[in-house]
C-alpha positions as CSV (number, residue, x, y, z in Angstrom):
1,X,0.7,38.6,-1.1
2,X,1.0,35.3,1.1
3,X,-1.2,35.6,4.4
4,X,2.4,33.2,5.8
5,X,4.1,36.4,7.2
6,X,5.0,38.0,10.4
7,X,7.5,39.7,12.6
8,X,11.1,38.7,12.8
9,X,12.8,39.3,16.3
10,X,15.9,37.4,15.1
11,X,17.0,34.7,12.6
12,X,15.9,31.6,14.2
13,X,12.7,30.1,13.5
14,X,10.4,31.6,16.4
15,X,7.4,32.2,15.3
16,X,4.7,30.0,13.3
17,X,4.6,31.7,9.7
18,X,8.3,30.3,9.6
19,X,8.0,26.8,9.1
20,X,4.9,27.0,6.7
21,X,5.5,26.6,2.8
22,X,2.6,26.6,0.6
23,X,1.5,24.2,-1.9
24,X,-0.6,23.6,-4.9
25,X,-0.3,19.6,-4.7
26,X,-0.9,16.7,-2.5
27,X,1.9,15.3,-3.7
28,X,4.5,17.7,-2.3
29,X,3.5,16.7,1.5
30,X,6.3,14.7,3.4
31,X,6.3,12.7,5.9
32,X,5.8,13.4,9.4
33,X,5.3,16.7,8.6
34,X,1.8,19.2,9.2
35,X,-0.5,19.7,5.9
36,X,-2.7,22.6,6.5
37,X,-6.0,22.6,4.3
38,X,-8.4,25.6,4.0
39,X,-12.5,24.6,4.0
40,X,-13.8,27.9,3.0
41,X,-17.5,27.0,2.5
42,X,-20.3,27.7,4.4
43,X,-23.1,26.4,1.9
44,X,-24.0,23.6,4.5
45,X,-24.7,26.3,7.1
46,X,-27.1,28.2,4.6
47,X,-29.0,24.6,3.9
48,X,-29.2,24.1,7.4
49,X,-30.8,27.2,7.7
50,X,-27.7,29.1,10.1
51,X,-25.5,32.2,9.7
52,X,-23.5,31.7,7.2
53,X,-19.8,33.2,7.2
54,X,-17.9,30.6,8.1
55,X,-16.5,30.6,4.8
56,X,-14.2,33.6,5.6
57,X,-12.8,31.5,8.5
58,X,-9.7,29.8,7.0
59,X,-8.0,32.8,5.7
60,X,-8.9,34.4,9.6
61,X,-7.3,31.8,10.7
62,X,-3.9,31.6,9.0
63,X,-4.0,35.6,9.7
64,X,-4.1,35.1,13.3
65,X,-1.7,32.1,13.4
66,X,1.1,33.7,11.1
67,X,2.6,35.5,14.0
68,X,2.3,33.5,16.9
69,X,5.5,32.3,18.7
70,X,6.3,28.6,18.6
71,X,9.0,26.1,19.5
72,X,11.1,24.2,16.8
73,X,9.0,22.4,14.4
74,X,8.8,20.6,11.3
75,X,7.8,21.4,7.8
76,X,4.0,22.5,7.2
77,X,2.6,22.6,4.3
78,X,-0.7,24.9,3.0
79,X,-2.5,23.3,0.4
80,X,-5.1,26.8,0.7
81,X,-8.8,27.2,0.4
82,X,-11.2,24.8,-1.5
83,X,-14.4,26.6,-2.4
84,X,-18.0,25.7,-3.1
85,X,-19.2,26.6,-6.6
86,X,-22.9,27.7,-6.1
87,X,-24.7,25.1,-4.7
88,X,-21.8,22.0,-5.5
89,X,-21.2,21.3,-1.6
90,X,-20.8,17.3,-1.8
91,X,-18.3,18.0,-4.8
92,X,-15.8,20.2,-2.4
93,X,-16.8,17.9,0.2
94,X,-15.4,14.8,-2.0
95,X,-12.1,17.4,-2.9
96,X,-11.3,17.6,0.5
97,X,-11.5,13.9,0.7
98,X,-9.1,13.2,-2.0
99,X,-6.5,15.8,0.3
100,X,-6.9,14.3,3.7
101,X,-6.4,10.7,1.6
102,X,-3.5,12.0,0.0
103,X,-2.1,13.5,3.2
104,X,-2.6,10.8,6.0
105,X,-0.9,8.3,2.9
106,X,1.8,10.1,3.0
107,X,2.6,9.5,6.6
108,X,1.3,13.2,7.2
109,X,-0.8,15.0,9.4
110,X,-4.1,17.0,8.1
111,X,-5.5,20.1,9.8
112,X,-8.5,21.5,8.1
113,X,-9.6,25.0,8.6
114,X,-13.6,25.3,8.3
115,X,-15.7,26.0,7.1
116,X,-19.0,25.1,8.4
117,X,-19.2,21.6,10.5
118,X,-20.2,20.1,7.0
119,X,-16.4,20.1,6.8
120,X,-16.3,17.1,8.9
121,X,-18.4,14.5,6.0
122,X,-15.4,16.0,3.7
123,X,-12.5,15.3,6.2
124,X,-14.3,11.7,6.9
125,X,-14.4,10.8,3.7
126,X,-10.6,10.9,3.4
127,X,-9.8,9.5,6.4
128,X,-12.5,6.5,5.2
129,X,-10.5,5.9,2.3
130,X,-7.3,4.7,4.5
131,X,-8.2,1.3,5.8
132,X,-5.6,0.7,8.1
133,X,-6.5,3.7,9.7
134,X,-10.5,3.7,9.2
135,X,-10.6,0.4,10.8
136,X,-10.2,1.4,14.1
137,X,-11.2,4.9,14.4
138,X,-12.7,6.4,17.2
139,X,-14.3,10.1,16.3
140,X,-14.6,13.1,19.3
141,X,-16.4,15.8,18.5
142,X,-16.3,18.7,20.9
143,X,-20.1,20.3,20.0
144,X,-23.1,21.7,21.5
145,X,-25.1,19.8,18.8
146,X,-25.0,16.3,17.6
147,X,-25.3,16.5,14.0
148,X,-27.0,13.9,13.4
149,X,-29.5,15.5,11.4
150,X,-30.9,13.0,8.6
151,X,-30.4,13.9,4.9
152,X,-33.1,15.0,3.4
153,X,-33.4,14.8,-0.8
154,X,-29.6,13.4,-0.3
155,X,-28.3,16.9,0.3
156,X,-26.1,17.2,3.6
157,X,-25.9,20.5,6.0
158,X,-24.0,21.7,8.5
159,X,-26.1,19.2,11.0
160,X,-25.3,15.9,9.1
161,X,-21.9,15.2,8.9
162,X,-22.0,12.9,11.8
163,X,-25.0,11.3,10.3
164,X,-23.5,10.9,6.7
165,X,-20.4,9.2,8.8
166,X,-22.9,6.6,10.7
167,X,-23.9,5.7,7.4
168,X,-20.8,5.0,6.0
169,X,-19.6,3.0,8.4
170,X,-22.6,1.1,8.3
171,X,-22.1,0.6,5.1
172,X,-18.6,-0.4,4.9
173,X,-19.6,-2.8,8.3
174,X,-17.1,-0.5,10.2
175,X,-18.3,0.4,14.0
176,X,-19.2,3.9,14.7
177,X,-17.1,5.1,17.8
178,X,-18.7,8.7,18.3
179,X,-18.3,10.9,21.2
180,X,-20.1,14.1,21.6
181,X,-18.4,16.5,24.1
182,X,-20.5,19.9,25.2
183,X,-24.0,18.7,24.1
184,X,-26.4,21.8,25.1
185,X,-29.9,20.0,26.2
186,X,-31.8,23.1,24.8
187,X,-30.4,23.1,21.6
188,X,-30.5,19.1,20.4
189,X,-34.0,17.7,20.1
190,X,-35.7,14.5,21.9
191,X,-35.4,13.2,18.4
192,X,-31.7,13.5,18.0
193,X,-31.1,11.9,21.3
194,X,-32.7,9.0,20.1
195,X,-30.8,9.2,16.9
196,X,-27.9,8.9,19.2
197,X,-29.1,6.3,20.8
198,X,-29.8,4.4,17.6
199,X,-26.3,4.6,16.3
200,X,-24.4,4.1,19.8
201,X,-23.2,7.4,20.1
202,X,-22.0,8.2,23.5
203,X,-21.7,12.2,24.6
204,X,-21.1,14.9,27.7
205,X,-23.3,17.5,28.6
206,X,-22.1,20.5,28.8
207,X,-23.2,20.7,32.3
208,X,-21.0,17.4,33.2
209,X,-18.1,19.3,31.7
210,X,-18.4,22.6,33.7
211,X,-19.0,20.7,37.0
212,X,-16.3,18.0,36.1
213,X,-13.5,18.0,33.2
214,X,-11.6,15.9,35.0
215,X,-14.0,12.7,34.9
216,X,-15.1,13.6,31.4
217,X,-11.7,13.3,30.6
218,X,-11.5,10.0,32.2
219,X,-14.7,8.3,30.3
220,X,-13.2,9.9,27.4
221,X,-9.9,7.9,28.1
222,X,-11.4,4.4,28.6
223,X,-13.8,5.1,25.2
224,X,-10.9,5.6,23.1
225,X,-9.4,2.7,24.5
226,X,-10.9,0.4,22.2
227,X,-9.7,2.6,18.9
228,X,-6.2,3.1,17.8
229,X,-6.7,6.1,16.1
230,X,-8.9,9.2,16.8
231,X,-10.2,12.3,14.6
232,X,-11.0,15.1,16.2
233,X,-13.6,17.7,15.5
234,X,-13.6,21.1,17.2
235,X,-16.7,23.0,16.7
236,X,-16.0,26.5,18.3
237,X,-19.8,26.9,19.2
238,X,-19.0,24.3,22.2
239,X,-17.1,27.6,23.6
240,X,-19.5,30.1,25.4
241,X,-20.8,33.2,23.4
242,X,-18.7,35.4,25.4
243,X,-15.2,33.8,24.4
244,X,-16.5,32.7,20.7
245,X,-19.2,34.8,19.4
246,X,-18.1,34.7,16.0
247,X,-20.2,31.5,15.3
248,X,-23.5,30.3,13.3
249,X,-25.1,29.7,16.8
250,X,-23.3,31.1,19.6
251,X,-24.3,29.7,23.4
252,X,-25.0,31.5,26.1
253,X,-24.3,28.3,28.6
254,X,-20.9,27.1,26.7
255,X,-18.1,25.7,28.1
256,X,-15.1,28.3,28.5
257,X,-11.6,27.5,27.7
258,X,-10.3,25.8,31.3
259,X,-13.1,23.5,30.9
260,X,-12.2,22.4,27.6
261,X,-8.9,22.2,28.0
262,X,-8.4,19.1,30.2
263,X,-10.1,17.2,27.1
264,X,-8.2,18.7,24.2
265,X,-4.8,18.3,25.9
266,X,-5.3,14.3,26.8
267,X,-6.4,14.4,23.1
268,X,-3.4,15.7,22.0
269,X,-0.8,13.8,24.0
270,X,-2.9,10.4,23.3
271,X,-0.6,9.8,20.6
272,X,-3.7,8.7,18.5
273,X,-4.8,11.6,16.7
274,X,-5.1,11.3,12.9
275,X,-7.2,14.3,12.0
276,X,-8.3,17.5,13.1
277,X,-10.9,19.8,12.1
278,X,-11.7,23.6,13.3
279,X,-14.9,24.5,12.4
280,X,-17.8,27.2,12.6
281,X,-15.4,30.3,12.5
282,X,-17.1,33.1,11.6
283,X,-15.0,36.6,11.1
284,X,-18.4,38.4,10.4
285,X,-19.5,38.0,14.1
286,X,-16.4,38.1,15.6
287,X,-16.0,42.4,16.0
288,X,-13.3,41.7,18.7
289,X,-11.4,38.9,17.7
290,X,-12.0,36.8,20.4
291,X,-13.0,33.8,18.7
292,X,-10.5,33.8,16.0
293,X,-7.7,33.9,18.7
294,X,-8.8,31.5,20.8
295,X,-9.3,29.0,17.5
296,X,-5.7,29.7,16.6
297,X,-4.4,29.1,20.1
298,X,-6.0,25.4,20.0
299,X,-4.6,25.0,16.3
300,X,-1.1,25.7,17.1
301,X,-1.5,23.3,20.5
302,X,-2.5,20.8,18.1
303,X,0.3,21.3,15.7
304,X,3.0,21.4,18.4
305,X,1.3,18.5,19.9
306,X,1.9,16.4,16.6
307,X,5.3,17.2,16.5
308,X,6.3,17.0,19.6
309,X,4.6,13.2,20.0
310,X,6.6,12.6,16.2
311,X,9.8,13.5,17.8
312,X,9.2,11.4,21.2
313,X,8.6,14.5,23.5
């Protein structure tokens, strides 16, 4: 039975399950419209050594979005899960490459479910694939960790997306626009600072953020300036442990959802956004639900968002 169900107080279109039609192809996505696709694989979280089980998190997800109530919207479209056969991460990875391609070509919007943050090197890899968009791309990643972990053996984790993406852009002599929002001190080594440093990443504290969203917000505004496009990356252990501790490494000293929200929202009505990931979900550790709600909340903001800068709102 489809997850894509939910109550009906009337016959309008109220509620989020109503404007979702799922997929098997690519090729089925319109224009303009929402593509949602599901990460389910953790195997980057188990090479990195974390808790693994944020493979469970798409389905969560869509569970917890089904019902809630929205405004009018346009079509979205579910592509569902990829998975990871054994130990074939960097093949899924390149799968959900060829969808986020196939989506943003199509004049589309992709939202990827996670998975574990290696999610992100598979959304990248997609949006790297689109020139006119890759060109001038500006990445945020709201984080307590940098992942910017080097690849070791040529096998990436959960803490090397970021990495994998400096290198590509190195590679394809595209600059690296990186912004790290919610960076824990205690949980990023001296080592990854300088690997930071090395690649021009620029980042927030999470301590800048608690004391002031407001002129986060604003250094986040002049950085993506120089882009004209943006992906976003939402890891949900950015959020503290007592809002979203159903995560691979939950944090004690996280930011809670007012002090994320100035960032997001500017995000969302920048009109720039070309991508977004939710990532790190994981039902297994998440007894009361609070981390699955408050993911689904920020999904359907984002989705809205979209539509509403589509239709000139």
């Amino acid at each position: 039975m489809t997850i894509w169900t939910g109550r009906r107080d009337s016959a309008a279109k109220e509620r989020f399950f109503h404007y979702v039609t799922e997929i098997a192809h690519v090729e089925k996505v319109t224009p303009g419209s929402v593509c949602l696709c599901g990460f389910a694989v953790d195997r980057g979280v188990a090479r990195n050594q974390g808790r693994v089980g944020a493979a469970e998190g798409p389905d969560a997800l869509r569970r917890q979005l089904a019902n809630l109530c929205v405004p009018s919207l346009g079509d979205i479209w579910d592509l569902g899960n990829l998975v990871c056969d054994g130990d074939e991460l960097e093949s899924a990875q390149e799968k959900l490459g060829e969808w986020v391609q196939g989506i943003i070509e199509a004049g589309a919007f992709p939202v990827i479910l996670g998975g574990g943050h290696e999610t992100a090197w598979g959304t990248y890899q997609g949006i790297g694939r689109v020139e006119g968009v890759a060109k001038s791309l500006g990445i945020v990643n709201l984080d307590a960790h940098f992942d910017l972990r080097p690849v070791v053996d040529g096998k990436g984790t959960s803490g090397t997306p970021f990495s994998q993406i400096a290198s590509a852009c190195e590679k394809a002599r595209r600059s690296f626009h990186y912004t790290c929002v919610g960076i824990q001190s205690s949980g990023n080594t001296e080592s990854l600072f300088s690997r930071a440093k090395e690649v021009g990443a620029s980042y927030h504290l999470a301590e800048a953020c608690i004391q002031d969203p407001e002129r986060v917000v604003r250094e986040l505004a002049e950085k993506m300036a120089a882009v004209q496009n943006v992906y976003v990356s939402f890891c949900l252990d950015v959020i503290h442990a007592s809002v979203a501790p159903g995560v691979s490494a939950p944090q004690g000293l996280g930011l809670f959802p007012w002090q994320v929200e100035p960032m997001l929202t500017w995000l969302i009505h920048s009109g720039k956004m070309v991508a977004f990931d939710m990532v790190e979900l994981a039902p297994r550790f998440d007894p009361q639900g609070s981390t699955v709600r408050f993911a689904a909340e920020w999904v359907r903001k984002v989705v809205m968002g979209y539509f509403s800068q589509a239709n000139g709102r």
